[in-house]
N, C-alpha and C positions, 0 to 999 in steps of 0.2 A: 512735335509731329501731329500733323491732323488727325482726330478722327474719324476713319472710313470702313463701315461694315457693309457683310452682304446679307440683305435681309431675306424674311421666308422665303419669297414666292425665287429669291434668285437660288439660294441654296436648295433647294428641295427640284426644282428644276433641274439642276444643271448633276445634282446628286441621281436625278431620273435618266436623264440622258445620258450620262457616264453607265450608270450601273446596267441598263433597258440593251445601250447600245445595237439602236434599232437600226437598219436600212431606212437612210433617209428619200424622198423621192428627192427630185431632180428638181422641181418645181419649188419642194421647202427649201432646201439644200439654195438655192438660189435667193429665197426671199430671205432665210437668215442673214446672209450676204450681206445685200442689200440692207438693210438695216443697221447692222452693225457698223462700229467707227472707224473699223481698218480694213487693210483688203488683204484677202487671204487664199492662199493656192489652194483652189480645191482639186486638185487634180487625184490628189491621191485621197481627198474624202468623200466615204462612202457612207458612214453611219455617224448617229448622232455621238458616239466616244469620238470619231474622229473630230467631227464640229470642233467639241469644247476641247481636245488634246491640241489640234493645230491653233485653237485661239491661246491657249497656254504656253505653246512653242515661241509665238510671232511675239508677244508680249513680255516674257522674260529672258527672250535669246537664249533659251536651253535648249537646245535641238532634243536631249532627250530626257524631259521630267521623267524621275520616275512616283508615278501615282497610282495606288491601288485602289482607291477609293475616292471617291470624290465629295468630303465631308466638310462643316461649316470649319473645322480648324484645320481643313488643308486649304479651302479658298483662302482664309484668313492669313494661312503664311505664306499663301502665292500672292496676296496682297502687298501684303509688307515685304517678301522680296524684291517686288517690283518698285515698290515705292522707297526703299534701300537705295539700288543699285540703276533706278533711274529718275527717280523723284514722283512728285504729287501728283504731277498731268498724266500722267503714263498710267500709274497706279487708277487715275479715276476715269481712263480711258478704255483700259481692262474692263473695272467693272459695269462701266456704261454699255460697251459692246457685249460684253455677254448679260446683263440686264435684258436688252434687246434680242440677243440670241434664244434664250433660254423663254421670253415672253412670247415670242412668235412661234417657237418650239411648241410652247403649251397650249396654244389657243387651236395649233394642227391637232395634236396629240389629244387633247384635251386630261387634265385631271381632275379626278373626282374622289370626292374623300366620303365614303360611307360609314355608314352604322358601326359595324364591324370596324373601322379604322381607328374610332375612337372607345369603343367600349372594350372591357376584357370577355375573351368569349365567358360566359355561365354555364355554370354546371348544370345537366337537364333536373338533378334530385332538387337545385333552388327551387325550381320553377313549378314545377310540380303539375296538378291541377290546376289555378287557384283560379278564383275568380276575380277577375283586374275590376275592383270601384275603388273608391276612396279609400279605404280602410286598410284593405288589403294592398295598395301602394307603399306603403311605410313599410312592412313585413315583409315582403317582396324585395325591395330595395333591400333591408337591411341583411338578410339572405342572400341576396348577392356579394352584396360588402365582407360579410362574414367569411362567405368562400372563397372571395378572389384575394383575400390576405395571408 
């Protein structure tokens, strides 16, 4: 069996659009479309969960996946049941069309990963006073460290 994963930008993506499920406009709605490898009834899609649910319907002929979440080990086994019960091409058609869906999604949507996304918030008693030079960077740090463990 090959190996095919779905990398960051498509999980975290497709994890935003599922969970956000925002009203998509008519204009995006169309250019995801267009993009992607298949062609899909959008009649009854309205927001970005529907995008990625009707591209999980058309793809594994489930009419009704049940998904509560849309995380990298549920793509991973809507992968491999596709690529089960219809083979290799299918499976890498999947993830091509939502690759594409999920990348034209983000560039509308735009995402932005801050400060705060990556750091643990700090307690205000680390921080104190202090005055930020050299010296006082290491005790600083280590003060944070200290607290967020």
């Amino acid at each position: 069996m090959p190996t095919i994963y779905a990398i960051q930008d498509i999980v975290i993506g497709a994890f935003m659009m599922y969970k956000m499920n925002k009203l998509l406009r008519r204009p995006t709605l169309h250019d995801c479309i267009m993009v992607s490898h298949v062609h899909l009834n959008t009649t009854n899609v309205r927001t970005s969960r529907d995008l990625i649910f009707m591209l999980i319907k058309l793809i594994s002929n489930n009419s009704n996946p049940m998904i509560e979440s849309l995380t990298s080990s549920t793509i991973k086994n809507i992968i491999k049941g596709v690529f089960i019960s219809k083979g290799g091409r299918d499976a890498l058609m999947f993830l091509e069309s939502l690759q594409r869906i999920v990348d034209h999604w983000l560039l509308e949507e735009g995402l932005s990963v801050g400060y705060d996304d990556c750091v643990n918030k700090v307690n205000s008693i680390a921080i104190g006073d202090i005055d930020i030079d050299d010296k006082n960077v290491d005790v600083f740090l280590n003060n944070i460290k200290n607290i967020s463990q």
